[in-house]
mmCIF file of the C-alpha atoms, coordinates in Angstrom:
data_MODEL
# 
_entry.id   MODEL 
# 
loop_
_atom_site.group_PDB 
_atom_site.id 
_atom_site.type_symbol 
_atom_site.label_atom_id 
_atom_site.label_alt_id 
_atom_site.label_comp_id 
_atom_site.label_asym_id 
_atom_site.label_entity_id 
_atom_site.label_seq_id 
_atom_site.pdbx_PDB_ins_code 
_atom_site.Cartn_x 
_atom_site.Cartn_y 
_atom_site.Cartn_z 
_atom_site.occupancy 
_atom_site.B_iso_or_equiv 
_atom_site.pdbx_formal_charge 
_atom_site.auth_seq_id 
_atom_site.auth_comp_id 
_atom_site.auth_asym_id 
_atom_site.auth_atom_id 
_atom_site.pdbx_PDB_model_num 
ATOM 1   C CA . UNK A 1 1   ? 48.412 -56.317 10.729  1.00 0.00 ? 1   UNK A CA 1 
ATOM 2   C CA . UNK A 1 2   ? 48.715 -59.805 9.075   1.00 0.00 ? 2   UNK A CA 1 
ATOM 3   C CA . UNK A 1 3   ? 51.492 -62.145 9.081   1.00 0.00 ? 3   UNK A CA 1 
ATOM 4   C CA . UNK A 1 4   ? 51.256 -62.631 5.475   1.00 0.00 ? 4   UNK A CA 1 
ATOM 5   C CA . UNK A 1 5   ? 54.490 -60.849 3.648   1.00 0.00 ? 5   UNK A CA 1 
ATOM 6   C CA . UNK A 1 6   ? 51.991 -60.118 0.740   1.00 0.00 ? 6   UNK A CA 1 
ATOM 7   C CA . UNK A 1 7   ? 49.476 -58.515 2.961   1.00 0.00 ? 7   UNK A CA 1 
ATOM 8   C CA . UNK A 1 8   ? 52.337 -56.723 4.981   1.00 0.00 ? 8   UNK A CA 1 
ATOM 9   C CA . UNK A 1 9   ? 53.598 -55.120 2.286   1.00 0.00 ? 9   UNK A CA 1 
ATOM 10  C CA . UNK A 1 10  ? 49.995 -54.381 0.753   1.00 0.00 ? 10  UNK A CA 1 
ATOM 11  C CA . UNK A 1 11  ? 48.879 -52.666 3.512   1.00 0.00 ? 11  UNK A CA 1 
ATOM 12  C CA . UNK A 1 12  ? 52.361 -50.553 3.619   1.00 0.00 ? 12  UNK A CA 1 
ATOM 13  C CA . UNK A 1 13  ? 51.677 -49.600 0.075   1.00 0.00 ? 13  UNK A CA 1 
ATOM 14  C CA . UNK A 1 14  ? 47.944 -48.315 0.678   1.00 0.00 ? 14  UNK A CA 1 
ATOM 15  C CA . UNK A 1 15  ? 48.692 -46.281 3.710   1.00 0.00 ? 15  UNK A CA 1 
ATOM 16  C CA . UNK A 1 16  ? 51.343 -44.608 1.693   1.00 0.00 ? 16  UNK A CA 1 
ATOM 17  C CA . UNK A 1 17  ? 49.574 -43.973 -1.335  1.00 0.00 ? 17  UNK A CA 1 
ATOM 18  C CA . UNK A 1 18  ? 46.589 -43.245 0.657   1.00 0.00 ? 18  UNK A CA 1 
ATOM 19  C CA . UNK A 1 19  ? 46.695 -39.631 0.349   1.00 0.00 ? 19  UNK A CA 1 
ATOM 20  C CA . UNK A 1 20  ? 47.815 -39.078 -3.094  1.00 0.00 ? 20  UNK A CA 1 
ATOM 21  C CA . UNK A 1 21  ? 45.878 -38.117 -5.992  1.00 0.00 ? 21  UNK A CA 1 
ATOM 22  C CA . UNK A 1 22  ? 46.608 -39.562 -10.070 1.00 0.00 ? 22  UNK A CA 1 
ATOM 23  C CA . UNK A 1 23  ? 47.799 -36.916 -12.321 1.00 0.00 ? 23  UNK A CA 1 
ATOM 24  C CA . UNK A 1 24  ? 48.841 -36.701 -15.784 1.00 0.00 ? 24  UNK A CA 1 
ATOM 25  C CA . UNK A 1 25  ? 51.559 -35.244 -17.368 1.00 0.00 ? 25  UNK A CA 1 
ATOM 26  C CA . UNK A 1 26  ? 52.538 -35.319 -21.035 1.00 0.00 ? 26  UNK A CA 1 
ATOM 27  C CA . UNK A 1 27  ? 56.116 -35.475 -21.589 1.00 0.00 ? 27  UNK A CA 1 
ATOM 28  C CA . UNK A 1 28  ? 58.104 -36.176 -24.923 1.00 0.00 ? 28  UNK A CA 1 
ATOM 29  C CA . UNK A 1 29  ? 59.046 -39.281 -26.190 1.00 0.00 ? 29  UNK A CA 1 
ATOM 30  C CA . UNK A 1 30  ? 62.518 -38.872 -25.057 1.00 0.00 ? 30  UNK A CA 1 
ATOM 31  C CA . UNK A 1 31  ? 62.007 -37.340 -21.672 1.00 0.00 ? 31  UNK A CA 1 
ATOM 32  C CA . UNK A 1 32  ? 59.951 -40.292 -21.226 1.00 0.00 ? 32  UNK A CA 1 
ATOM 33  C CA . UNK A 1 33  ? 62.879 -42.967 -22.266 1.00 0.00 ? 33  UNK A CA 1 
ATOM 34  C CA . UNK A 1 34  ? 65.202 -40.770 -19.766 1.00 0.00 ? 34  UNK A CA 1 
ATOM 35  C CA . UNK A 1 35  ? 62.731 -40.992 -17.333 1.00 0.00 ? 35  UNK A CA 1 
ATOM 36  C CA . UNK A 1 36  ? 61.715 -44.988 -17.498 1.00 0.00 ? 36  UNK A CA 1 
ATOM 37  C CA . UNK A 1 37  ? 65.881 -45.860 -17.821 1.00 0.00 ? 37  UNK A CA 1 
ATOM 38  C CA . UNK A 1 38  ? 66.038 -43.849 -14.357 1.00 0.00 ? 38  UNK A CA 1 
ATOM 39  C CA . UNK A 1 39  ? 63.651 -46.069 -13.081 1.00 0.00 ? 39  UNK A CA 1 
ATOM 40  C CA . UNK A 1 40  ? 65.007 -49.315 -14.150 1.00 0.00 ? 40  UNK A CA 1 
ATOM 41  C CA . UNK A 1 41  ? 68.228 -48.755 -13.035 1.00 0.00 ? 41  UNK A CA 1 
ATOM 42  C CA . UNK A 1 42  ? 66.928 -47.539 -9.505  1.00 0.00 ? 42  UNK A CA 1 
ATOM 43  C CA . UNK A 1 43  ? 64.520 -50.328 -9.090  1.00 0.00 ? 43  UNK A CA 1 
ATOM 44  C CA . UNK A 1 44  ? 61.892 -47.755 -8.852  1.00 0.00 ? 44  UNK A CA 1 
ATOM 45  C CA . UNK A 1 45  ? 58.778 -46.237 -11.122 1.00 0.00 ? 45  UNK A CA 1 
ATOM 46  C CA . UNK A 1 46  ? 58.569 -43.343 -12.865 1.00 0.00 ? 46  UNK A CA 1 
ATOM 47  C CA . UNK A 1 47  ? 56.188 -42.106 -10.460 1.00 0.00 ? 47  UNK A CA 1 
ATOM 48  C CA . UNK A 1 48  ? 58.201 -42.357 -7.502  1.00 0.00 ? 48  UNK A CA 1 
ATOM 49  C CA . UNK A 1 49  ? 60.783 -40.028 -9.471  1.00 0.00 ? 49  UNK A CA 1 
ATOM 50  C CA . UNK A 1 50  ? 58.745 -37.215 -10.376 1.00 0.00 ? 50  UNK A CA 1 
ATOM 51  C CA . UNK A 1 51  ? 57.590 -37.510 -6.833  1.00 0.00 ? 51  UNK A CA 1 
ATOM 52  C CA . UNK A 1 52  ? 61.109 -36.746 -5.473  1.00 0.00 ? 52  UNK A CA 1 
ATOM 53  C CA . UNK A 1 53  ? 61.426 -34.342 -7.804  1.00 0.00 ? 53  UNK A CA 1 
ATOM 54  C CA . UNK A 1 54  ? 58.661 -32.286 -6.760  1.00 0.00 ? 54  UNK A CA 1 
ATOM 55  C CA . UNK A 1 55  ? 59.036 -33.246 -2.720  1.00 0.00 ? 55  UNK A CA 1 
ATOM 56  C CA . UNK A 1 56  ? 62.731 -31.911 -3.078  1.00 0.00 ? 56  UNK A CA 1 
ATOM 57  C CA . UNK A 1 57  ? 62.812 -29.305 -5.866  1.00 0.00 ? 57  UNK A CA 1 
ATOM 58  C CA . UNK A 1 58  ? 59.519 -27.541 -5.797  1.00 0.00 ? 58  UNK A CA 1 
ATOM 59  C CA . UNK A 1 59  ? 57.513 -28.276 -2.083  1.00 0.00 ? 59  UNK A CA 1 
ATOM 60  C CA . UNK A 1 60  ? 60.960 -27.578 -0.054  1.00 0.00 ? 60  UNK A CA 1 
ATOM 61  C CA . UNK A 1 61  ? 60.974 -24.593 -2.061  1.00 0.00 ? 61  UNK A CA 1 
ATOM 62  C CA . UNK A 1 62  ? 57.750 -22.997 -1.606  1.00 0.00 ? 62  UNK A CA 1 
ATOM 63  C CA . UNK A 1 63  ? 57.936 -24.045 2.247   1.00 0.00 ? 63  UNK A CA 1 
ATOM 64  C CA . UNK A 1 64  ? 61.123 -22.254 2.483   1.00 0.00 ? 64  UNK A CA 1 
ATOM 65  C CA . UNK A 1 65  ? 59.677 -19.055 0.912   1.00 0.00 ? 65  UNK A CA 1 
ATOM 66  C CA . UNK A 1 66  ? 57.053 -19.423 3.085   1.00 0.00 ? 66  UNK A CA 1 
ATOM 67  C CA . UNK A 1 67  ? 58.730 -19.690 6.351   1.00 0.00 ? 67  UNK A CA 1 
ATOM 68  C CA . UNK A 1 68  ? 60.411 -16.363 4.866   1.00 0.00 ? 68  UNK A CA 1 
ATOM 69  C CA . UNK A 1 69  ? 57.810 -14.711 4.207   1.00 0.00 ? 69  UNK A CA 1 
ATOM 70  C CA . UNK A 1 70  ? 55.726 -15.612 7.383   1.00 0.00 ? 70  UNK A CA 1 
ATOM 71  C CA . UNK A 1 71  ? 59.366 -14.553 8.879   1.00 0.00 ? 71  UNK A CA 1 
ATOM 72  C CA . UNK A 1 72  ? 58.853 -10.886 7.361   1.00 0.00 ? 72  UNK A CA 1 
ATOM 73  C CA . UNK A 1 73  ? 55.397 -10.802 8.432   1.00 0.00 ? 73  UNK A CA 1 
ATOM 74  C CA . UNK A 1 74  ? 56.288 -11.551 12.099  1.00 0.00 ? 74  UNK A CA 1 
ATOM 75  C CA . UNK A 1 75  ? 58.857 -8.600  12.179  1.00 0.00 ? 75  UNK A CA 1 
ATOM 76  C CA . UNK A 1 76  ? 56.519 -6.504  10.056  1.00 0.00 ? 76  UNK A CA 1 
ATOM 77  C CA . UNK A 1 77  ? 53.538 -6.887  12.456  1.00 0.00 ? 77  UNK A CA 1 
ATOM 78  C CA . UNK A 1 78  ? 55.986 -6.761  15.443  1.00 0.00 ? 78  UNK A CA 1 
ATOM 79  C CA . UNK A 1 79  ? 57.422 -2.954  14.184  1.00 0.00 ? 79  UNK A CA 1 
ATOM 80  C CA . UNK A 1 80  ? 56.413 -0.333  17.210  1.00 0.00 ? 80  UNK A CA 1 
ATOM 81  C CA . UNK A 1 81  ? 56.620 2.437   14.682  1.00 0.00 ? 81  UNK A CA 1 
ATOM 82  C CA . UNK A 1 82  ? 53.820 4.323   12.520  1.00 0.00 ? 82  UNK A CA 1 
ATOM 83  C CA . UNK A 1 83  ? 53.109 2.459   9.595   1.00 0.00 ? 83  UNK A CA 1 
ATOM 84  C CA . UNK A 1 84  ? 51.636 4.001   6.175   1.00 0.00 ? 84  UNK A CA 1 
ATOM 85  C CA . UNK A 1 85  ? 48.965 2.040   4.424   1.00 0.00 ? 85  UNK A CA 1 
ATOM 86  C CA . UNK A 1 86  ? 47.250 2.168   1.171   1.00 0.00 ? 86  UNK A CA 1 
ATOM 87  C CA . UNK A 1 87  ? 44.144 0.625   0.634   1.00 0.00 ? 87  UNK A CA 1 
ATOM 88  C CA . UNK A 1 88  ? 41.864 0.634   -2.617  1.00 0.00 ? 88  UNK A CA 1 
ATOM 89  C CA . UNK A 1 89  ? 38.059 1.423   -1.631  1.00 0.00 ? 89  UNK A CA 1 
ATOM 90  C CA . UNK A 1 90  ? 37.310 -0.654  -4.363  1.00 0.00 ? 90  UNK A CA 1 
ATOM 91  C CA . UNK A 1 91  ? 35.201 2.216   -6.234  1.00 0.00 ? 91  UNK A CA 1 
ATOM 92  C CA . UNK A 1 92  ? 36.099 0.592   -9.533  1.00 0.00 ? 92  UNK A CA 1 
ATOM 93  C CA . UNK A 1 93  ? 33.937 -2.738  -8.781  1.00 0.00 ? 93  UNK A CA 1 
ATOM 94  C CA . UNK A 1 94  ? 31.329 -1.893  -6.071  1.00 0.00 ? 94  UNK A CA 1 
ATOM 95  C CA . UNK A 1 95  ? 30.375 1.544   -5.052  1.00 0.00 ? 95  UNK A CA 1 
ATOM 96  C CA . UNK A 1 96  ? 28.739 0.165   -2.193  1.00 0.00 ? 96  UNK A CA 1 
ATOM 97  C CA . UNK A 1 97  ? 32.145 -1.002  -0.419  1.00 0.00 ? 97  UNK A CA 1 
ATOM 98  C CA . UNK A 1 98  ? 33.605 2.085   -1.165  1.00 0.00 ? 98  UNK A CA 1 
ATOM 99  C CA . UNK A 1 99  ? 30.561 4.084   0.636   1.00 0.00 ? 99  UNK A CA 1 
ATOM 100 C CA . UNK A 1 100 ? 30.652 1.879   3.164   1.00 0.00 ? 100 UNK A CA 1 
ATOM 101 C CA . UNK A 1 101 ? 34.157 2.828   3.464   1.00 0.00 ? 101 UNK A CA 1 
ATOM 102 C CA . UNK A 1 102 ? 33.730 6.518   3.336   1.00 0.00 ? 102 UNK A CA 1 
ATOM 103 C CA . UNK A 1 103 ? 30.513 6.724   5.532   1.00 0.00 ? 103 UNK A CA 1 
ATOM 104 C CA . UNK A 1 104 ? 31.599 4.667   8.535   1.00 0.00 ? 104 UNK A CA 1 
ATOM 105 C CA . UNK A 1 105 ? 35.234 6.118   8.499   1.00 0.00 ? 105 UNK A CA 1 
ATOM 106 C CA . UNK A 1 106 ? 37.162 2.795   8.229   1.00 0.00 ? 106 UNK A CA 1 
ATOM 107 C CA . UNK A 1 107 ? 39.756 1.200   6.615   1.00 0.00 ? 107 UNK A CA 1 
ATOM 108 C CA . UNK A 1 108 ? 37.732 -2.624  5.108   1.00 0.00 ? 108 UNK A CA 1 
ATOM 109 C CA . UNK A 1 109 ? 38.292 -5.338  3.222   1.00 0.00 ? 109 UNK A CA 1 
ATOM 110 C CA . UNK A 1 110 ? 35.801 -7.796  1.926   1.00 0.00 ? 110 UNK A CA 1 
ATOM 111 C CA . UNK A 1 111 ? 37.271 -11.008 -0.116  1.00 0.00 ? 111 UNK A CA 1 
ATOM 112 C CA . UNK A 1 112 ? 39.961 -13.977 1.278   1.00 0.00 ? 112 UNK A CA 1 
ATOM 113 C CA . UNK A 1 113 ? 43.337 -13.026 0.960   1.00 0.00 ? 113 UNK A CA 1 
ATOM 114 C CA . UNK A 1 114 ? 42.494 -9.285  0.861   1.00 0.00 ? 114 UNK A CA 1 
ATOM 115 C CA . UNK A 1 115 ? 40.040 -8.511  4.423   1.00 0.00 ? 115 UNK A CA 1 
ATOM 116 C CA . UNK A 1 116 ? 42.926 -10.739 6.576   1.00 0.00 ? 116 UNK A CA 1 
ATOM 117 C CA . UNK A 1 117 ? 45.392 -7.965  5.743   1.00 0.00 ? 117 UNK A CA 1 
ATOM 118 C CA . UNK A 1 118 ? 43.685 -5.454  7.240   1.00 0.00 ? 118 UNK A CA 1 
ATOM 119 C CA . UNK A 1 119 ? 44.431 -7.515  10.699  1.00 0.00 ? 119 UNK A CA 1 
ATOM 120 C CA . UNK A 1 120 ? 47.941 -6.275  10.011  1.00 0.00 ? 120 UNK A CA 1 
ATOM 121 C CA . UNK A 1 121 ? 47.408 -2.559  10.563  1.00 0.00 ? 121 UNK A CA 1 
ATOM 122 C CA . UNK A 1 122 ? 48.291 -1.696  14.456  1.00 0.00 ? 122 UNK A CA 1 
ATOM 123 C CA . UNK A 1 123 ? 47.092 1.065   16.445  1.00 0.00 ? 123 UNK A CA 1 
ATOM 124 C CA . UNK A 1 124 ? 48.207 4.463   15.590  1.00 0.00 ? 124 UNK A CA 1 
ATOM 125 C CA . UNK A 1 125 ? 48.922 3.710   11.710  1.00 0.00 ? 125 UNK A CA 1 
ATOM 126 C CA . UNK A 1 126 ? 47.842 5.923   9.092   1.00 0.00 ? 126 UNK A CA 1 
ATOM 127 C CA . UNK A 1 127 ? 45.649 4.254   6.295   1.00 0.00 ? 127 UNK A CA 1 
ATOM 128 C CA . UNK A 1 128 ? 45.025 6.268   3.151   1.00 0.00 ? 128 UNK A CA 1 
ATOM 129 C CA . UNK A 1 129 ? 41.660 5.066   1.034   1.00 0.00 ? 129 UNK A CA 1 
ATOM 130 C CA . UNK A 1 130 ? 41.991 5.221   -2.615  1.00 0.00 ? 130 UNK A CA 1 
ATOM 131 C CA . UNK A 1 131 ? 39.540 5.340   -4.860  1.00 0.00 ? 131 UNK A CA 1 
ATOM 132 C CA . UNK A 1 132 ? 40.554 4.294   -8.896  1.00 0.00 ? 132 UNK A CA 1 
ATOM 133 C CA . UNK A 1 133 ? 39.824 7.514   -10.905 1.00 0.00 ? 133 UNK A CA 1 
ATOM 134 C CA . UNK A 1 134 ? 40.448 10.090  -7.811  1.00 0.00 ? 134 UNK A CA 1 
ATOM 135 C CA . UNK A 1 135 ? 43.571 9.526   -5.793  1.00 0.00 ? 135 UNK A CA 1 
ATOM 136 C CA . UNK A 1 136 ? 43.436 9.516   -2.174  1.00 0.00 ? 136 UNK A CA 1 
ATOM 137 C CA . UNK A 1 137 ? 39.770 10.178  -1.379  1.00 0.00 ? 137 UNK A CA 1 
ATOM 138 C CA . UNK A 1 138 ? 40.573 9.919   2.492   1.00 0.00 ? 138 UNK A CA 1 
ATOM 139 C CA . UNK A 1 139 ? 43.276 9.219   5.431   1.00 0.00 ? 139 UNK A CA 1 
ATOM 140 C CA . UNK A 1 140 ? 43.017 8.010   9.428   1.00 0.00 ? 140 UNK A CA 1 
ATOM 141 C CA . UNK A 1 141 ? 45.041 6.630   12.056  1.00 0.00 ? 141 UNK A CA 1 
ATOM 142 C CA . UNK A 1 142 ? 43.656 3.470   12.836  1.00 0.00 ? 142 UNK A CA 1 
ATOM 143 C CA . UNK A 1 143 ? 42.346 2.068   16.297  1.00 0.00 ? 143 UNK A CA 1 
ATOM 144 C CA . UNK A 1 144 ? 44.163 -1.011  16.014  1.00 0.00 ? 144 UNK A CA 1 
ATOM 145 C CA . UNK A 1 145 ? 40.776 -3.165  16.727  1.00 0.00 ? 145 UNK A CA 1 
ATOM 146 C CA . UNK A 1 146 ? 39.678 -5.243  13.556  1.00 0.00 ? 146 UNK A CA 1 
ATOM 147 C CA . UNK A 1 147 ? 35.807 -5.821  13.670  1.00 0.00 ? 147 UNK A CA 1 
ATOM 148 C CA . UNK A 1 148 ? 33.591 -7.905  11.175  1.00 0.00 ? 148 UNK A CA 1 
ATOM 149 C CA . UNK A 1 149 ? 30.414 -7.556  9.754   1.00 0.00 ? 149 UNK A CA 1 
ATOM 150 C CA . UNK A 1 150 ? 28.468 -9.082  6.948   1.00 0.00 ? 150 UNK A CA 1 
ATOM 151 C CA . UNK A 1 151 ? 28.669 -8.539  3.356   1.00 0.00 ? 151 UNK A CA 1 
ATOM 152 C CA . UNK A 1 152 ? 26.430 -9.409  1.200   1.00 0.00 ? 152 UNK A CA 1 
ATOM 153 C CA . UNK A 1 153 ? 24.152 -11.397 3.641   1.00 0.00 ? 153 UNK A CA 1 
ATOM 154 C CA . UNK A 1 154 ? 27.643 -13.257 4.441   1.00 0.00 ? 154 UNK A CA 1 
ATOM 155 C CA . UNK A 1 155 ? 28.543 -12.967 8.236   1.00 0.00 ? 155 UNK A CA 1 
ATOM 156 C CA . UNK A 1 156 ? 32.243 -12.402 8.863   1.00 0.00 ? 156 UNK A CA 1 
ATOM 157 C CA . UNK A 1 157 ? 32.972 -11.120 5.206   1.00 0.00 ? 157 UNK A CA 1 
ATOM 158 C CA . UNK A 1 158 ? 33.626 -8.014  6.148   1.00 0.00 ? 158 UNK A CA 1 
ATOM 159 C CA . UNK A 1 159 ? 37.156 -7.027  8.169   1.00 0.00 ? 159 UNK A CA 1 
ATOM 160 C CA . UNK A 1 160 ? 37.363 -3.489  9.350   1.00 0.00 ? 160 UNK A CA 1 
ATOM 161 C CA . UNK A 1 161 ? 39.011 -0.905  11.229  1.00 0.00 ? 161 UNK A CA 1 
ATOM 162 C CA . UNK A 1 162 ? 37.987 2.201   12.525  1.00 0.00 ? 162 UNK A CA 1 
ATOM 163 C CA . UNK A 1 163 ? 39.792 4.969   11.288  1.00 0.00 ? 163 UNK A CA 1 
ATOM 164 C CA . UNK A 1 164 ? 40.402 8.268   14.265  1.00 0.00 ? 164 UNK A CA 1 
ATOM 165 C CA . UNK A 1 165 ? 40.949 11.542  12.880  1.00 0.00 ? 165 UNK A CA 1 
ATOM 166 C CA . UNK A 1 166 ? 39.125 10.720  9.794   1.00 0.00 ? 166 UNK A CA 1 
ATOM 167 C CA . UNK A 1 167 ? 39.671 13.172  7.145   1.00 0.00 ? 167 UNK A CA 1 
ATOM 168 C CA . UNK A 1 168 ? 37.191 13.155  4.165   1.00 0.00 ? 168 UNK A CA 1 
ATOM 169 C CA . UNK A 1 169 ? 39.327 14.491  1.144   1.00 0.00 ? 169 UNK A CA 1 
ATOM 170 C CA . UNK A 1 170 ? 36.758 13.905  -1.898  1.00 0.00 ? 170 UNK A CA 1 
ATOM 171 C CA . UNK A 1 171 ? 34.673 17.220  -1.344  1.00 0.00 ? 171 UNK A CA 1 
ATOM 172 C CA . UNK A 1 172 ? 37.338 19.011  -0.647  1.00 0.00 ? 172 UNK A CA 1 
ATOM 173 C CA . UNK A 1 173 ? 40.772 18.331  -1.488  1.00 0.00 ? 173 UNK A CA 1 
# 
């Protein structure tokens, strides 16, 4: 680090905007008189205020209903009793998950933020498939072991389960 005071404080102002991005933001002509009168009487930017703003009004926020929610996750995935699970075969958009589905007798999912959930079924839970159009075309107890396969010539895109006890319900209800 330099001895400079002007290089000092240079270098304390890059590493701190360092990771920060430029956005825009339209605001009216008063919110934007508020906004710069804030600033000069703080000795500070605009910026910097609708940076706080966010940092303590919106991020501490979300992180807080996310530490809740990963909360209700934990003491939903630690539960020792049976669980009841509906899952869509996705019939509606490609017949071809849904068959794979019904054919290999397991509970799947095949896109992020959908094929992680099915981590969350435990051994001994019942899933019922669903297709759109029939109801519940199918029900199992699951084996508790998630496996993957590919989908679509993508490794790892598919997350299943075996389902025991498998009970096709389409032919005959």
């Amino acid at each position: 680090m330099s001895n400079s005071y002007i290089d000092r404080r240079t270098e304390i102002y890059n590493q701190r905007n360092q990771n920060k991005i430029t956005l825009s933001l339209r605001l009216s002509i008063k919110d934007d008189l508020i906004l710069q009168e804030l600033a000069d009487a703080w000795e500070t930017t605009r910026q910097d205020i609708i940076n706080d703003l966010i940092q303590e009004f919106i991020i501490q926020d979300w992180e807080n209903k996310r530490m809740i929610d990963k909360q209700k996750d934990e003491e939903f995935d630690n539960s020792t009793t049976t669980r009841y699970f509906l899952l869509n075969t996705n019939s509606a958009n490609d017949l071809e998950d849904h068959n794979f589905m019904m054919t290999n007798q397991v509970a799947a999912a095949f896109e992020d933020g959908y094929k992680e959930k099915i981590c969350r079924i435990k051994k001994g839970d019942y899933v019922f498939l669903y297709a759109s159009g029939q109801g519940i075309v199918a029900y199992g107890q699951a084996t508790g072991i998630v496996e993957k396969t590919h989908h679509y010539g993508v490794d790892n895109k598919t997350f299943f389960q075996k389902l025991e006890h498998f009970v096709d319900l389409s032919q005959n209800p």
